[in-house]
N, C-alpha and C positions, 0 to 999 in steps of 0.2 A: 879517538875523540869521543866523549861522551854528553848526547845529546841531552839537556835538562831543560826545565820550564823556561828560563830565557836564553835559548839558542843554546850552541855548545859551551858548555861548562867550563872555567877560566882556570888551565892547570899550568903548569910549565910548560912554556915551548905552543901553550897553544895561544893562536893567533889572536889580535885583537879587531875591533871593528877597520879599520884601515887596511890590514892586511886580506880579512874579508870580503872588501869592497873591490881589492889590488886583485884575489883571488877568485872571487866570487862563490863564497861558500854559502853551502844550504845553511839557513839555520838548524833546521833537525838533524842531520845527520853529518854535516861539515864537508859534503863534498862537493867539488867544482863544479856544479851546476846551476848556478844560478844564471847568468847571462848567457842567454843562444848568440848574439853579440856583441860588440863594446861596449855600450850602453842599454842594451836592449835585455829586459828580462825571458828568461825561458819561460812556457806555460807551465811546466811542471819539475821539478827534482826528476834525474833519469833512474838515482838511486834510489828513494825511501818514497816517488809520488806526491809528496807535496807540493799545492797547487799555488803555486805564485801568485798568480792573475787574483786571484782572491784576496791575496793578502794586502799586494801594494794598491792602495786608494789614495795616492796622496801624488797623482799626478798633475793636479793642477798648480802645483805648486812650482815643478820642474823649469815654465817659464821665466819662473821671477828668479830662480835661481841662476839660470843662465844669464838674465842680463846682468844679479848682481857680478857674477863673475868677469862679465862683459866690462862693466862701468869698473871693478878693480884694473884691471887687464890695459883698461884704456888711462885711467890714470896713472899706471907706471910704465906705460910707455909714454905717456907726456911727461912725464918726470923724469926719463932715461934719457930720451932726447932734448931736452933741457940742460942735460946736465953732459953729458958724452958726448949732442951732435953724431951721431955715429950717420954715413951715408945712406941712402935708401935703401939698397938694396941688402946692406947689412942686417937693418930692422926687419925684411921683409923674412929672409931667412932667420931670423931669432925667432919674430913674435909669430908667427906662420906658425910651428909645432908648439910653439909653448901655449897657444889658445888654444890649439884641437887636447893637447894633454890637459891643460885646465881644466876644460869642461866636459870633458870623457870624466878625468877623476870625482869632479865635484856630481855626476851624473852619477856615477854608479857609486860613490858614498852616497850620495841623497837615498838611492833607490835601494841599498843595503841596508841603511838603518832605517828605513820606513817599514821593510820587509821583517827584519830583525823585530820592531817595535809591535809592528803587528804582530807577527809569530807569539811574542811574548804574553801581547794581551787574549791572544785568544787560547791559551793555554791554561786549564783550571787550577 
């Protein structure tokens, strides 16, 4: 993987931002270190030292993103059960993992392409 002005370099086979975000790849150097947890960014790259915390400034934003996810989340389940009726306890096991996977994924997409955009801009 070769690291250039905006993140790693687009060849074959190498990943795109989603896979990124799935992976958590540095932008400098492409490896699994971006997130110390599911959501949560590491302080630094363990491989090449790049300092995360400095790049992602765009936490305030995080909230709005979760409830938009929230307010889709909540409209297709009133729109499933409109339409299926499926019993309580059926809904509660569907939408129970697919809201924690919804907004883990849209969490560390947001916080991959923030980091990503950063990266980018602060590179001469």
């Amino acid at each position: 993987m070769i690291a250039g002005p905006s993140g790693p370099r687009e060849q074959k086979g190498q990943p795109g931002l989603v896979s990124a975000a799935l992976s958590g790849l540095c932008p400098r150097c492409g490896a699994k270190t971006l997130f110390s947890e599911p959501a949560a960014l590491a302080e630094a790259c363990g491989s090449c030292g790049l300092d995360f915390h400095a790049l992602e400034r765009g936490g305030r934003f995080v909230g709005v993103l979760t409830m938009l996810v929230a307010l889709v989340l909540i409209l297709a389940a009133l729109g499933i059960d409109e339409w299926l009726r499926p019993p309580l306890w059926a809904s509660f096991l569907f939408w129970a993992p697919v809201t924690v996977g919804s907004v883990l994924f849209a969490l560390r997409f947001w916080k991959t392409m923030w980091v990503y955009h950063q990266y980018e801009e602060s590179q001469p």
